[in-house]
Phi, psi and omega in degrees: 000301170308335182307304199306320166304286175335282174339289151016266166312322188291291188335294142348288185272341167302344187289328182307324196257338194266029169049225213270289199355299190252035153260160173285135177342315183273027164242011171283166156245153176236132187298152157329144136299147178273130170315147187264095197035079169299313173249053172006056191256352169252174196250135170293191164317316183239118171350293187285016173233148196277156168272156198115287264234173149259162165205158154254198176063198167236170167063359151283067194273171175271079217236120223249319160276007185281157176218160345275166175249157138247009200223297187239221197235007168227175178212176152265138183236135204226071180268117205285319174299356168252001178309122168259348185224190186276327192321148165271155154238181185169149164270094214260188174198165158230113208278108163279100178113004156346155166225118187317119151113351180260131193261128228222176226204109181225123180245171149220156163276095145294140182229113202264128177259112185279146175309144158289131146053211212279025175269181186223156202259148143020093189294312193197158181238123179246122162249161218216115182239135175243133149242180184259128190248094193041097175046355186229169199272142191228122175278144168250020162168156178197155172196127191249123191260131178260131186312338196260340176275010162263158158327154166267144177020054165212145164252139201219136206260117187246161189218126150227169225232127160172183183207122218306179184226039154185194191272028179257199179178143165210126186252112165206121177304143150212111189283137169230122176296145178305133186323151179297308183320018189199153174274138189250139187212164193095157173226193159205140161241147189231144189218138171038092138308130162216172166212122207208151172280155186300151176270000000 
């Protein structure tokens, strides 16, 4: 009987120690999945677009020369002063390995360069989680930053929370320009994008 009890034990803690791999399955976690150039430093097909990521709209490049950074040596530059219409832009993913019903976390860092004398800054930065339902994109979570509540040249971390309804996943920044009737001004940098589960 003490053998079997010792036997047990052992058995037990080597399970502790040899990690998620050799528990069954309904007691593991499964990690966030990763994200694709995340702090966007390699360049797609075309330079001004990050590999990963998509993107629409205008003027949301991939930028090699913006200061400040924080980690490495590109960002996203988000220039609200050359926006000519009312239209949004904005930068997606498609999340590989998502798990339906588990709830994820998706941040980015922003750094608001603010507007000068009368133009007016950005209205809103929205991050935006999707997934696909027959055929269209249907959000599962949002949450909307207003340009005028950041800090000027400081980075600050925006977050949002949720969880996909099926194995699809889509993670997106969407920038909304200052009305057309006023001069647009300012910029926004994006930076070190992540995905991790909620806590």
């Amino acid at each position: 009987m003490k053998r079997r009890a010792l036997g047990i034990a052992a058995v037990a803690l080597l399970l502790s120690l040899a990690g998620p791999g050799l528990l069954p399955a309904a007691v593991r976690v499964n990690p966030a999945p990763d994200l694709v150039n995340p702090s966007f430093e390699d360049a797609g097909a075309s330079g001004d677009v990050a590999a990963g990521w998509g993107r629409w709209g205008q003027w949301f490049n991939r930028e090699e020369g913006w200061t400040p950074v924080r980690t490495g040596h590109c960002i996203l530059g988000y220039h609200h002063w050359q926006i000519p219409d009312s239209n949004n832009s904005g930068v997606f993913q498609d999340v590989q390995g998502a798990v339906k019903g588990t709830t994820y976390t998706f941040g980015i860092y922003v750094n608001a360069d603010k507007a000068t004398g009368n133009s007016q800054d950005a209205v809103s930065i929205e991050l935006r989680l999707e997934s696909t339902v027959d055929g269209q994109q249907q959000t599962v979570a949002s949450k909307i930053y207003k340009v005028a509540d950041l800090k000027p040249n400081a980075w600050e971390t925006l977050t949002v929370s949720g969880a996909p309804t099926n194995d699809t996943f889509r993670v997106l920044v969407v920038v909304t320009p200052s009305p057309v009737d006023g001069t647009r001004g300012g910029a926004l940098r994006f930076y070190d994008a992540f995905l991790e589960l909620a806590h």
